[in-house]
Backbone as a chain_set.jsonl record, in Angstrom:
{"seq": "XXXXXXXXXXXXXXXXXXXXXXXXXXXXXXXXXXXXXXXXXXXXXXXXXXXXXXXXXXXXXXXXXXXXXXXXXXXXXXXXXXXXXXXXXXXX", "coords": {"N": [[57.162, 208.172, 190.035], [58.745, 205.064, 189.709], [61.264, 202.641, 188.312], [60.213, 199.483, 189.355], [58.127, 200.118, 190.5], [54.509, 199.393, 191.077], [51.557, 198.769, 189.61], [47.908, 199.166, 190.048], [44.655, 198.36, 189.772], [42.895, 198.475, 191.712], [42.541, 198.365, 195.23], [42.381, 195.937, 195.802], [43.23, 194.081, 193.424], [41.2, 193.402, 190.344], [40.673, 191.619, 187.388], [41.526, 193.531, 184.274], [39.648, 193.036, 182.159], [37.152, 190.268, 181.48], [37.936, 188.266, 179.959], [40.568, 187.938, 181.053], [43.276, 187.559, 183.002], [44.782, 189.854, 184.053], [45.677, 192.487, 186.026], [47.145, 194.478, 187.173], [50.046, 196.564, 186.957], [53.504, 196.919, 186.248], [56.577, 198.864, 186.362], [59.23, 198.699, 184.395], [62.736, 198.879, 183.477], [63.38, 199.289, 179.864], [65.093, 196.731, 179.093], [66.213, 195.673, 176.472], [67.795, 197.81, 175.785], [70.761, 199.806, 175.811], [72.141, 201.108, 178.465], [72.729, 203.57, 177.815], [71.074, 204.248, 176.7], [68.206, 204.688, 177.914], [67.691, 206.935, 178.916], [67.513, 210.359, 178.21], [68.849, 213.043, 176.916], [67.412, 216.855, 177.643], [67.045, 219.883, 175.433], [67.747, 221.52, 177.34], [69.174, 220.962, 179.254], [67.409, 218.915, 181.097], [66.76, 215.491, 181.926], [65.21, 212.715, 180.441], [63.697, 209.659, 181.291], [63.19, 206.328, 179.947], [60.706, 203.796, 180.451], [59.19, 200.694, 180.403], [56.166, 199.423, 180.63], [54.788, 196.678, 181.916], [51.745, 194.017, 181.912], [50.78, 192.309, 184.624], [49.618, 189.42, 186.433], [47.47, 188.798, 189.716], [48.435, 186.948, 191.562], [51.192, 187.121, 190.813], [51.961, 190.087, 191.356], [51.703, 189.874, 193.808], [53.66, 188.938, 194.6], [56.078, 190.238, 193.732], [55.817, 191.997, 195.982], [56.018, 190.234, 198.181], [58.486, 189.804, 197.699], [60.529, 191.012, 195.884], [61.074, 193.429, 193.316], [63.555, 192.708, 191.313], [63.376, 190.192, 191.936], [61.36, 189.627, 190.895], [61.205, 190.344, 187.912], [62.777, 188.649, 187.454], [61.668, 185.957, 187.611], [59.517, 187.053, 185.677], [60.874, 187.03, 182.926], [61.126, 186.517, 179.561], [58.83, 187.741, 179.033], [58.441, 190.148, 179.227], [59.443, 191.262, 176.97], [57.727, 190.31, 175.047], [54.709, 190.925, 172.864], [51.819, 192.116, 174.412], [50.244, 189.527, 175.374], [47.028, 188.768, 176.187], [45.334, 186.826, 177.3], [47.585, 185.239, 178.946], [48.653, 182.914, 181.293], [49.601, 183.087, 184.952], [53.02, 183.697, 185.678], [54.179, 182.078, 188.443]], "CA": [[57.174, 206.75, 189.82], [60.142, 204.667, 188.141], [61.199, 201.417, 188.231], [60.266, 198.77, 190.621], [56.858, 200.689, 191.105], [53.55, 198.791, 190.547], [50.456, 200.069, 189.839], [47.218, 197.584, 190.537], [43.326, 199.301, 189.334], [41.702, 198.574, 192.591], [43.123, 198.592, 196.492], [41.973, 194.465, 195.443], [42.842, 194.229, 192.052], [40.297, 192.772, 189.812], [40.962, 191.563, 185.983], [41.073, 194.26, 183.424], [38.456, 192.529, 181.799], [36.732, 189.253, 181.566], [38.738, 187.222, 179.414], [41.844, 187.69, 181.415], [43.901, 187.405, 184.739], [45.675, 190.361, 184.245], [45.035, 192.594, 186.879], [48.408, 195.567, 187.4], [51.21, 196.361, 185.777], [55.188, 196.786, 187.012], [57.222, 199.656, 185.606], [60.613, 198.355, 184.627], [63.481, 199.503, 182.585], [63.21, 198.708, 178.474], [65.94, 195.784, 178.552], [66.788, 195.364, 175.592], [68.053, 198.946, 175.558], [72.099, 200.234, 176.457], [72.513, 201.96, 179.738], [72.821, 204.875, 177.735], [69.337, 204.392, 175.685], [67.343, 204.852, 178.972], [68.12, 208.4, 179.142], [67.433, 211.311, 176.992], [69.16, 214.478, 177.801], [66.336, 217.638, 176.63], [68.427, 220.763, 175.356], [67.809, 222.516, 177.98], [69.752, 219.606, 180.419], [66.645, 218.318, 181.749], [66.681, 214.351, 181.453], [63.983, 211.907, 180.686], [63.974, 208.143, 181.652], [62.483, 205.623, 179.475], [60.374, 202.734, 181.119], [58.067, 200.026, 179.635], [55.028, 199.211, 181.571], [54.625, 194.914, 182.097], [50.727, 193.201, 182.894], [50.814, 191.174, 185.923], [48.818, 189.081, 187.226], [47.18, 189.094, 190.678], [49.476, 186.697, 191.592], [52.376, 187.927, 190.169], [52.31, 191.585, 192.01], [51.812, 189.755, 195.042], [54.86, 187.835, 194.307], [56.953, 191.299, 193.949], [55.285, 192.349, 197.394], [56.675, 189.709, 198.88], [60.138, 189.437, 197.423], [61.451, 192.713, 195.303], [61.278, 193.922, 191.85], [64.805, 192.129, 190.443], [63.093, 188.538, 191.594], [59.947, 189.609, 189.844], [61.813, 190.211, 187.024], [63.644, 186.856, 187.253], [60.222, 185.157, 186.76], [58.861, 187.268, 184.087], [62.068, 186.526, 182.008], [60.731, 187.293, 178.471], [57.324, 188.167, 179.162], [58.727, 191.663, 179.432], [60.205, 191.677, 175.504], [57.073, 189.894, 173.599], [53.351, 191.599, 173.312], [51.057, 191.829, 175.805], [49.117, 187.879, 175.806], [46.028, 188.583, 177.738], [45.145, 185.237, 177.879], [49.044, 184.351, 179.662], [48.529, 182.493, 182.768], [50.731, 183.494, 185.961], [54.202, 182.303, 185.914], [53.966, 182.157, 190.16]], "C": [[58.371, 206.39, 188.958], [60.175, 203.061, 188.824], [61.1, 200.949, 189.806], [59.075, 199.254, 190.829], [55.656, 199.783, 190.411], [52.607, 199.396, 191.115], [49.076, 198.881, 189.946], [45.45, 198.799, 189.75], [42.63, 198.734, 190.356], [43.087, 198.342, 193.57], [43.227, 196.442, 196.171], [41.563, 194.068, 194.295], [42.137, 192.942, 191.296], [40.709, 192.873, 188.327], [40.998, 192.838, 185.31], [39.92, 194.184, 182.464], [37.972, 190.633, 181.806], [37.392, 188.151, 180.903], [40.214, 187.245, 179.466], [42.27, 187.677, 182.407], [44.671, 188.722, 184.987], [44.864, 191.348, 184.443], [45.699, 194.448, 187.6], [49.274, 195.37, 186.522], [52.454, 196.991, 186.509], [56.081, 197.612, 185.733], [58.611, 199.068, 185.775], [61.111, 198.94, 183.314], [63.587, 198.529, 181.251], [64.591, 198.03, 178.324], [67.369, 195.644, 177.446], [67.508, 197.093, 174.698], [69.557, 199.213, 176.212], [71.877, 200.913, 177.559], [71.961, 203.768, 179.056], [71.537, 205.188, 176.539], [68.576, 204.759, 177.08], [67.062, 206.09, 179.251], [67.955, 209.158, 178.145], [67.545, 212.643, 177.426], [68.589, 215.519, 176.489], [67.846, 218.92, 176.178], [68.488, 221.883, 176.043], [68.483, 222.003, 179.032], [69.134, 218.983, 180.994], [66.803, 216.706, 181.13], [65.505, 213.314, 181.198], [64.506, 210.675, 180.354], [62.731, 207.149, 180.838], [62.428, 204.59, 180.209], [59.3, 202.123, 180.151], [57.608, 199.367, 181.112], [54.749, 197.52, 181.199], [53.17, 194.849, 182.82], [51.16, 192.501, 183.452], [49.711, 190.567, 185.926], [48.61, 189.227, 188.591], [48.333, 188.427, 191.531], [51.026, 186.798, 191.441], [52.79, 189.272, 190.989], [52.239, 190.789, 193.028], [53.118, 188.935, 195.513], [55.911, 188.988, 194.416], [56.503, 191.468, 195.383], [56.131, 191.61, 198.47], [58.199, 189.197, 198.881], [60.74, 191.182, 196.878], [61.104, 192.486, 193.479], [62.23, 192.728, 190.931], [64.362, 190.31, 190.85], [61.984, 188.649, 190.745], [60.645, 189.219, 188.276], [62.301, 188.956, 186.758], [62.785, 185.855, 186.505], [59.697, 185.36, 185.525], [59.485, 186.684, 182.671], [61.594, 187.442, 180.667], [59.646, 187.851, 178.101], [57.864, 189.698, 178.588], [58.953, 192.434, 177.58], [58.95, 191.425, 174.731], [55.192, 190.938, 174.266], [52.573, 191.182, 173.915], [49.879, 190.663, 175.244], [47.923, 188.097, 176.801], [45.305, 187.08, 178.204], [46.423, 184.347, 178.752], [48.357, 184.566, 180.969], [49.826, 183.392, 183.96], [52.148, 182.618, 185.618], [54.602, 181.919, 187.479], [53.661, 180.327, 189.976]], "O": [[58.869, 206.966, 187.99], [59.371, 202.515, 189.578], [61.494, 201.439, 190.864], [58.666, 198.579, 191.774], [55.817, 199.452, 189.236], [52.447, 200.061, 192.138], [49.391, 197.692, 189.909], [45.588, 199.95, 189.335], [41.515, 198.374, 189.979], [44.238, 198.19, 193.16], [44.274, 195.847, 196.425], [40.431, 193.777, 193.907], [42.405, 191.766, 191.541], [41.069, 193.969, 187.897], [40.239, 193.563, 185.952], [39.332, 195.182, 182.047], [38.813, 189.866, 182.276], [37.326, 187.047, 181.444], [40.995, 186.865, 178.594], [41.33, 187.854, 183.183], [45.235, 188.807, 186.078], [43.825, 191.561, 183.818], [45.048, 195.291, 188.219], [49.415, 194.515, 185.648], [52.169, 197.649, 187.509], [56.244, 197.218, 184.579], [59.154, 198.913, 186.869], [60.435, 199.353, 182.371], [63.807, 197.321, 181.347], [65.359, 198.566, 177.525], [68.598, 195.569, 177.485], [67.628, 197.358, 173.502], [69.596, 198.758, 177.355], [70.887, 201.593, 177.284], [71.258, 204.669, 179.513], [71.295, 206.148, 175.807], [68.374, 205.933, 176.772], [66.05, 206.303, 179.918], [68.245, 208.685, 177.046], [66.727, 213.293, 178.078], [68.818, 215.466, 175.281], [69.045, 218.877, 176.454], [69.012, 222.946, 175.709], [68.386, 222.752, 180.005], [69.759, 218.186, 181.694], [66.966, 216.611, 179.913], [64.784, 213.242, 182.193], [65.387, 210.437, 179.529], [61.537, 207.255, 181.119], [63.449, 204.14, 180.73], [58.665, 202.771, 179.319], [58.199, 199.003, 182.129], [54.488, 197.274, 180.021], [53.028, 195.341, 183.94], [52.071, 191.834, 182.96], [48.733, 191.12, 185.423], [49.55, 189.854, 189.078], [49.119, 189.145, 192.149], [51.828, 186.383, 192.277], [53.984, 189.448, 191.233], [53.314, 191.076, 193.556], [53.388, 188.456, 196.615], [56.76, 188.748, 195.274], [57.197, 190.715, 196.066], [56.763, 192.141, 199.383], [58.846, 188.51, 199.671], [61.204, 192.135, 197.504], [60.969, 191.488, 192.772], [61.737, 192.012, 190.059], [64.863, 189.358, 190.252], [61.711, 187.778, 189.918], [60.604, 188.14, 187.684], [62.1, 188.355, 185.703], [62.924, 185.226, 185.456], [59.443, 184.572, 184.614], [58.93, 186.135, 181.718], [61.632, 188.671, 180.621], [59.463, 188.395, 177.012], [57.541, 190.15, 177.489], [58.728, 193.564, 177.147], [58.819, 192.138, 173.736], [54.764, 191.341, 175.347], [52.43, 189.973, 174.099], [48.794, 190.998, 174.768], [47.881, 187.685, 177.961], [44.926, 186.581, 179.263], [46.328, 183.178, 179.123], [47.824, 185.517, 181.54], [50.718, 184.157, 183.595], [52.32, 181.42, 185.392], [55.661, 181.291, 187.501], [53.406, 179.642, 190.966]]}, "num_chains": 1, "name": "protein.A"}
């Protein structure tokens, strides 16, 4: 899995819990990070890729589905930078 991948907790995802809409979540790359922050070379040369995990709404993943990752993104805007709101509506 890496970016652009979304992950949903049912085939017909259903809230995480009751007092919210949010439903999956959309692996994208940590932003506010350099090109060369994303990356972490081990010392043996193996590399590892940092990602931060974004709630969606139901709406929302179905909104990547039907467009791509980099418009998802477009929408979320700063969703992606501030802590997870489980009460935030869709932006769809």
């Amino acid at each position: 899995m890496g970016w652009g991948h979304t992950l949903a907790n049912a085939e017909e995802p259903e809230p995480y819990a009751d007092d919210t809409k949010l439903c999956a979540a959309a692996i994208c790359y940590p932003e506010r990070f350099d090109v060369e922050g994303l990356t972490c070379t081990l010392p043996n040369g193996d590399h590892v890729m940092f990602y931060q995990i974004v709630p969606l709404t139901g709406t929302e993943l179905q909104y990547k589905f039907n467009n791509d990752m980099e418009a998802l993104e477009g929408v979320l805007g700063n969703v992606c930078f501030a802590p997870i709101d489980k009460s935030r509506e869709s932006l769809i």
